[in-house]
SEVOKE-901677 format. One record per atom (N, C-alpha, C): x, y, z. Coordinates in steps of 0.1 Angstrom, whole numbers, plus 5000, padded with zeros to 4 digits. Layout:
! residues N
XYZ
...
This chain:
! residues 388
275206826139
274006756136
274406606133
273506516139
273706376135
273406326123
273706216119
273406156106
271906056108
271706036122
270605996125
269306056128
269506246123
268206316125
267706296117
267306296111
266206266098
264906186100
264506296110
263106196112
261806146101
262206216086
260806186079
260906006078
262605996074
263105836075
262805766089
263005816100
262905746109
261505716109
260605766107
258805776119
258005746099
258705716093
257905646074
256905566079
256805486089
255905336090
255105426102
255105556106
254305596119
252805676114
252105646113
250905776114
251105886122
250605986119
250606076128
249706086143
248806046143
248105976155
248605876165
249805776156
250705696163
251805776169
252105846160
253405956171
252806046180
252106106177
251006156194
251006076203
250705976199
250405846212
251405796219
252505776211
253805756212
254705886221
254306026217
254506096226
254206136240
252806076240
252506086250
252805986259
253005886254
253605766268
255005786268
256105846259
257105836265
257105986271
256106066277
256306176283
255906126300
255305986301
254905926314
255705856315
257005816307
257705706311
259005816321
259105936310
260106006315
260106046329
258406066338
258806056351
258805986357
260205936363
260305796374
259405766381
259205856394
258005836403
256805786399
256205836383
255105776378
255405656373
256505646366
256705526360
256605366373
257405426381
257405356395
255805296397
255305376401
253605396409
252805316396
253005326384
252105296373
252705166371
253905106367
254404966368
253804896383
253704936395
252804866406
251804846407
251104916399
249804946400
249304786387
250004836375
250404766363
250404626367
251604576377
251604466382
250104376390
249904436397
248404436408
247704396400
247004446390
246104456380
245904366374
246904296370
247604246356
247204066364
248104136378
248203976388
246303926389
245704006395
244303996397
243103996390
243804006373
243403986364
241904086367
242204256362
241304296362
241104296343
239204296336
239804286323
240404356315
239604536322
240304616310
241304686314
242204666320
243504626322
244404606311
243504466304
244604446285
244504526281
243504566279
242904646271
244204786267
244304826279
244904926282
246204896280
246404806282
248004826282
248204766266
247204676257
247504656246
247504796235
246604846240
246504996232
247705126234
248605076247
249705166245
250905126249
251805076256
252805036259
253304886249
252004766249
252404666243
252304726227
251604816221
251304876210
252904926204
253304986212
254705046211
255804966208
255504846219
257304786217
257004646216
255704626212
255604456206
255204456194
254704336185
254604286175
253404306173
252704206183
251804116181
251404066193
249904006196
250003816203
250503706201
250503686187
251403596182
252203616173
253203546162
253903606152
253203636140
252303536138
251103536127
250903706125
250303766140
249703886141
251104006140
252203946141
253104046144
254104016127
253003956119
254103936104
253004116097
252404156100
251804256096
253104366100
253704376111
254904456115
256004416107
256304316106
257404276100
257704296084
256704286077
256104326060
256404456063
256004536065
255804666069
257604746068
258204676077
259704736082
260504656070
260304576066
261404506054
261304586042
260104686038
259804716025
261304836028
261604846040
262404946049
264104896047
264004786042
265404696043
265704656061
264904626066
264404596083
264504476084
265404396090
265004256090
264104286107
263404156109
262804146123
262704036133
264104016147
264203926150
262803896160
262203776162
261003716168
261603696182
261103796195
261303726203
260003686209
260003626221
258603556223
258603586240
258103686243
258603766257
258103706269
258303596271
257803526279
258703546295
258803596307
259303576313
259103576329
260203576335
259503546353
258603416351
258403336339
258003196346
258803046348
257902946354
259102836361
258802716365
257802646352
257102556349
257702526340
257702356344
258402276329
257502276319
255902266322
255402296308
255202426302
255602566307
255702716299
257602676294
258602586297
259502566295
259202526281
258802406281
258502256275
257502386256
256802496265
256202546257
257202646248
257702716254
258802816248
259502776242
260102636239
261002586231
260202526218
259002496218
258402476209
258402596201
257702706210
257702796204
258702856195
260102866202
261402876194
261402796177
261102696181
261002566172
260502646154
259102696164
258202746151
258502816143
259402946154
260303016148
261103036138
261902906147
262702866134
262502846120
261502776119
260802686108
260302806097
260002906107
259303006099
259803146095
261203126099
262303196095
263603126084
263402986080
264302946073
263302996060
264903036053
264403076035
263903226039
263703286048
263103456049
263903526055
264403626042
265503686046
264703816056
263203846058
262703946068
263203906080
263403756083
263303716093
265003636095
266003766100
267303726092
268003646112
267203626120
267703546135
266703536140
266903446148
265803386159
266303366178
266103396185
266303416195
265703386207
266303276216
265603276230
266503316243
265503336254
266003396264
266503256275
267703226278
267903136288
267103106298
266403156304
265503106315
264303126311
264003126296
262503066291
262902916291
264202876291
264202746289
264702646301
264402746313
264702646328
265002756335
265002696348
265202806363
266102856365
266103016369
267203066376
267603036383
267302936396
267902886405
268802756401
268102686390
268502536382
270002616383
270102666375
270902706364
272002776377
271502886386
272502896394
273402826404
272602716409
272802556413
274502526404
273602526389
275002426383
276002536384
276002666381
276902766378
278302746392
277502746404
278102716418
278602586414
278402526416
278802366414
278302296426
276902306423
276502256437
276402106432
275902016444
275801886437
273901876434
273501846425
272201846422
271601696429
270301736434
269301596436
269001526421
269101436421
268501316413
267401386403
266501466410
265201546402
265901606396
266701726406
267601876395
268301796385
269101656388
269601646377
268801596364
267501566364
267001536356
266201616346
265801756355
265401886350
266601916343
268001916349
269002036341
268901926327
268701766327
269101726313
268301786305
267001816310
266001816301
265902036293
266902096303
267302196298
268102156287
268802116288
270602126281
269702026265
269201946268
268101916256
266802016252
266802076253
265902206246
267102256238
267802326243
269102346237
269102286227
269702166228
270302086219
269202116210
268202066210
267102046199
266402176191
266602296197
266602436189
267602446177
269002426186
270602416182
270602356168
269902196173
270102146161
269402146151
268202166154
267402246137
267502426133
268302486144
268402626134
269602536126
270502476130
271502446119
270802356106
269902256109
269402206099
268602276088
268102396094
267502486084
268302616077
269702606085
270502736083
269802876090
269002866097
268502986105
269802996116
269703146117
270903166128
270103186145
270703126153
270003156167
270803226176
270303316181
271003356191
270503326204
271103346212
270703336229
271303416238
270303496244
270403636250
271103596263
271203716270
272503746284
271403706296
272303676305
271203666320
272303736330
271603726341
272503786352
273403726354
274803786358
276103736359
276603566369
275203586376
275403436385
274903306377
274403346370
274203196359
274303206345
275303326345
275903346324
277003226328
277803176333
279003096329
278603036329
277302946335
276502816330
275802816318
275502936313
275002926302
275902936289
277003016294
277903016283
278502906283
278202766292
279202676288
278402576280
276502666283
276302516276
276202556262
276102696256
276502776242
277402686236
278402746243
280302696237
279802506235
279602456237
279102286233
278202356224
277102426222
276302416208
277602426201
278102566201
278902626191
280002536186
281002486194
281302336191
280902246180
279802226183
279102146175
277902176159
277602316159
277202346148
277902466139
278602506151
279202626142
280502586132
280702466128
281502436119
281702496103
280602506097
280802566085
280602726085
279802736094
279502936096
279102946112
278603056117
278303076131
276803066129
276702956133
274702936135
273902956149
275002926160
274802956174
275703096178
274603166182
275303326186
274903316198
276303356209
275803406223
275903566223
275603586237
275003716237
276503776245
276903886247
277803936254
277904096261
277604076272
277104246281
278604326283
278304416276
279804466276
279904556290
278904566295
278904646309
279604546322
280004426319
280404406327
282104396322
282704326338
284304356334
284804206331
285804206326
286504066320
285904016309
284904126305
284604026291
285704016278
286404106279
287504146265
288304016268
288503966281
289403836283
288503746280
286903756282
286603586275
286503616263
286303716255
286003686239
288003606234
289003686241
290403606237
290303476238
289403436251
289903256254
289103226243
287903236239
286503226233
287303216219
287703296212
288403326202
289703176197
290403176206
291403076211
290702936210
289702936219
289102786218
288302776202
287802876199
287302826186
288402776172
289102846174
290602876166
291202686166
291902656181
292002566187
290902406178
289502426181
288302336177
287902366163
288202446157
288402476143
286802516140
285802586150
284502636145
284402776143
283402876138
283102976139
282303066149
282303196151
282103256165
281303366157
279303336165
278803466162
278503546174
278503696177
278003726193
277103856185
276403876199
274903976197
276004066210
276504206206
277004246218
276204346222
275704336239
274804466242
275804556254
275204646259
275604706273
275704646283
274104596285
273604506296
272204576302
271904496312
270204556313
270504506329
270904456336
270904466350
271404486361
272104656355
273104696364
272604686381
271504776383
271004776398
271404666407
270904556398
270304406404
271804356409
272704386398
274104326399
274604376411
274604526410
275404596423
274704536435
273504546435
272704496448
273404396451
273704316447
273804176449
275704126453
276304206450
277204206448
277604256463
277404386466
277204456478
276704356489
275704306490
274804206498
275404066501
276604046490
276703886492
278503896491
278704076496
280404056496
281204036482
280804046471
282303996462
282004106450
283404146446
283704246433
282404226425
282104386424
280904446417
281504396400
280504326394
280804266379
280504396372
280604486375
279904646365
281504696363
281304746354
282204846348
281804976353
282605056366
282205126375
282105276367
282205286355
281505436350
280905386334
279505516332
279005466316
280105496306
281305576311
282805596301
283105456298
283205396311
283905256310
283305156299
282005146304
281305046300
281305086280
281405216276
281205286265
282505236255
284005246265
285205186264
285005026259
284604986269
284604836270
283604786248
282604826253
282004836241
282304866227
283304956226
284104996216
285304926215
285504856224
286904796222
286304616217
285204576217
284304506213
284604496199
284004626197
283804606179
285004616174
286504676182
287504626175
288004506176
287804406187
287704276186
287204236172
285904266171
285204206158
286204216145
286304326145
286904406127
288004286127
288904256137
290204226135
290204096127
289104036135
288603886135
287103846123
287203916117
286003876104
286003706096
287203696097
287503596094
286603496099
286803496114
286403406122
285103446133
284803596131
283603616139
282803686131
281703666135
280003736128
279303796141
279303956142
278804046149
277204086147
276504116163
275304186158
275304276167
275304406163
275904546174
273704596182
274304516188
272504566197
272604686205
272604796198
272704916207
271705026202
271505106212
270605236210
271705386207
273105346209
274005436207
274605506198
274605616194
274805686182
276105656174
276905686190
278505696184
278805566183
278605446193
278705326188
278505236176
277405306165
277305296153
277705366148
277905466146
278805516135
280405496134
280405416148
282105406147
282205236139
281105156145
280605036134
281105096121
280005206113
279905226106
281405276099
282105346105
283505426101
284105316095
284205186106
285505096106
284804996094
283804976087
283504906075
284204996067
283905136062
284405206052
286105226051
286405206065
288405166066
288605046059
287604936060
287904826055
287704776043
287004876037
286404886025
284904746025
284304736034
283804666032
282204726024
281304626022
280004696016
279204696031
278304776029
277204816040
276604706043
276104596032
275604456039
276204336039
277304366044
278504306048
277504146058
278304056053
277303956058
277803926070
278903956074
279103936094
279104076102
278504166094
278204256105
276804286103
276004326113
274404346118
274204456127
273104516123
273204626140
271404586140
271104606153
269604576158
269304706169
268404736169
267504836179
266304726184
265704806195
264004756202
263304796197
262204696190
260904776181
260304866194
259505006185
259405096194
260605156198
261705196199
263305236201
263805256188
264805406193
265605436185
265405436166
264005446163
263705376149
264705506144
265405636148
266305706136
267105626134
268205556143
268805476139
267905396132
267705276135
267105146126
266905176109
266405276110
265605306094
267005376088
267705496095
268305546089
269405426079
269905326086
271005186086
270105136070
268705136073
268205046065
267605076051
267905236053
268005346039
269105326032
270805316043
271705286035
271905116030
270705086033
271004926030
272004826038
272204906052
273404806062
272104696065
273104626071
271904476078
271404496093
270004586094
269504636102
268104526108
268004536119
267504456121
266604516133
265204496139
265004496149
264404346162
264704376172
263704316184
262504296181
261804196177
259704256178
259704106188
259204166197
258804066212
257204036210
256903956208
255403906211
255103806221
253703796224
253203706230
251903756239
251003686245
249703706250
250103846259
249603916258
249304096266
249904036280
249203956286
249203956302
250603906306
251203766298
252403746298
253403816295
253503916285
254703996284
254804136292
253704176302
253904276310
255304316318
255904146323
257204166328
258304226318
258104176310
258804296299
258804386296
257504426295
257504596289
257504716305
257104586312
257704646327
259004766325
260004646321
261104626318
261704746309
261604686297
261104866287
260904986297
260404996300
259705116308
260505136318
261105106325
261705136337
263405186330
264105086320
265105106311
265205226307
263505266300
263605416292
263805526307
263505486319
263605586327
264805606329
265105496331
266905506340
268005556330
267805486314
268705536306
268705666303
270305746307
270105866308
269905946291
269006006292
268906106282
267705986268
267705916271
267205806259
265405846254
265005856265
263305916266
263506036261
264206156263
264106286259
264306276246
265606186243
266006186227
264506096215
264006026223
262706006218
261606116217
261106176229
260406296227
260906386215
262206376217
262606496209
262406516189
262806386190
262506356174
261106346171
260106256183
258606286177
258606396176
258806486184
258106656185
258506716168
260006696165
260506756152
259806726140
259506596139
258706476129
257206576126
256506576140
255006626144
255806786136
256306876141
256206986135
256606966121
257306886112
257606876101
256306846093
255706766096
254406726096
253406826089
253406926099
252207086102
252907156095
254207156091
255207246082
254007266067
């Protein structure tokens, strides 16, 4: 038996009407084919703006794994999960767009974030997604080393200054920021323009966190250089480490364009790679601050083991673990029972905008093997505990 069964802890903040509802959509997520047919359909709809359409998808899918419309509406979730010892990072799910003014907007948006996360320990990171803050193509351009037109070059300044200006007021407020992973053809352009925040604010503590996909290969060699260069520049190193989320896309592309598949060619590997992560961390406490983003059992409890080797306390201030609101809450709550520094994902933003996300969600819970069952499974136990 796990230490994460304990569903009366897990599902505290659920009604029982909400875990019905909750069961019932992750029993449509579980089959692919539907899930397939329903995200197209989802898309179509969504594109042609039929109305009750929101409607629908606000009442179950965004219900599940968002906040809110805004944060205002998604601080009702957030109160709620801290009484839990839950902190709740704000993301703002904006994606697939590529307009300098939804650019120009999202960083604002970050901005507010920030502002409204300094001094609140509910709201213990703040987080944006790299290409809410400029093009996938921009950004692939520099990664190649293409030579940019006069325009591109004046668009990429005006990225690398959103940056800067997030950068420099999470440090002014002491909010921590992180910035999430993208696909492998434009992460080294983003990790270089990180490594310059990090440079530059992480001098007294790690206030710029990059993200790191352990599913791909060579990462255990950049955290050494990474490690090295900070060591070398005398700053501090915080990382958000996940699996990764675009295995398909990677292989596709890799296969299609000829060059070594970036995947770590079995879920063993990648499980390896990941674990050998958080021994990275332990060694280096000194000089790094961890946030373990996983849905994984044994990957936390082995977190968990290596604090108690080290005698450390459970809210050890450089270590963090986070789940996806909606996801995994045995973990999350159980972490936040023992008082570790638990944190979730809560993605908000207008229904129609964040559909590419919960797209996303949805397709994830299909493909991740066993993840949807292990959800059914605990609502079902919860619901019979319930009627007990």
């Amino acid at each position: 038996m796990s230490i994460f069964d304990n569903t009366q802890i897990a599902f505290a903040d659920k009604t029982t009407p909400q875990l019905k509802k909750a069961y019932w959509m992750f029993k449509a997520i579980e089959q692919p084919a539907l899930t397939h047919v329903g995200i197209s359909i989802l898309n179509f709809t969504v594109k042609n703006n039929f109305p009750f359409v929101t409607d629908i998808v606000k009442n179950t899918l965004f219900e599940q794994f968002c906040g809110g419309v805004t944060r205002e509406e998604s601080m009702k979730v957030v109160k709620q999960m801290f009484r839990h010892h839950i902190g709740s990072i704000f993301d703002y799910a904006i994606e697939g767009k590529e307009e300098e003014a939804t650019f120009d907007h999202t960083c604002e948006e970050i901005k507010q974030n920030i502002k409204f996360a300094e001094g609140n320990p509910a709201i213990p990171f703040v987080v944006f997604k790299p290409t809410g803050f400029g093009r996938l193509d921009l950004y692939a351009e520099v990664q190649a080393g293409k030579e940019l037109t006069s325009s591109e070059k004046e668009e990429w300044n005006r990225v690398v200054n959103r940056y800067e200006e997030v950068c420099k007021m999470a440090h002014e407020k002491n909010v921590v920021i992180m910035i999430d992973a993208e696909e492998t053809w434009i992460q080294d352009a983003v990790d270089k323009l990180v490594n310059e925040m990090k440079s530059r604010y992480n001098r007294e503590k790690a206030i710029v966190w990059n993200t790191i996909q352990m599913y791909r290969t060579g990462r255990l060699e950049y955290l050494a250089k990474d490690l090295e260069r900070a060591k070398e520049k005398n700053y501090f190193l915080g990382y958000k480490f996940v699996r990764g989320a675009y295995m398909e896309k990677e292989r596709n592309r890799a296969q299609e364009m000829n060059y070594p598949d970036p995947i770590q060619p079995t879920k063993q590997a990648t499980d390896d790679n990941f674990n050998a992560a958080i021994d990275f961390v332990m060694k280096n406490l000194d000089k790094v601050s961890a946030f373990f983003g996983t849905h994984n059992e044994k990957s936390t409890e082995l977190v968990m083991d290596k604090m108690r080797e080290q005698n450390l306390p459970n809210d050890f201030d450089h270590i963090h673990f986070g789940q996806l609101y909606g996801m995994s809450d045995n973990i999350t709550y159980y972490l936040g029972a023992k008082k570790y520094n638990a944190a979730k994902y809560l993605p908000y933003g207008p229904v129609k905008d964040v559909v590419p996300y919960l797209t996303r969600r949805a397709q994830e819970n299909t493909s991740v093997a066993g993840q949807t069952g292990r959800e059914l499974g605990l609502i079902e136990k919860e619901l019979k505990r319930r009627k007990a």
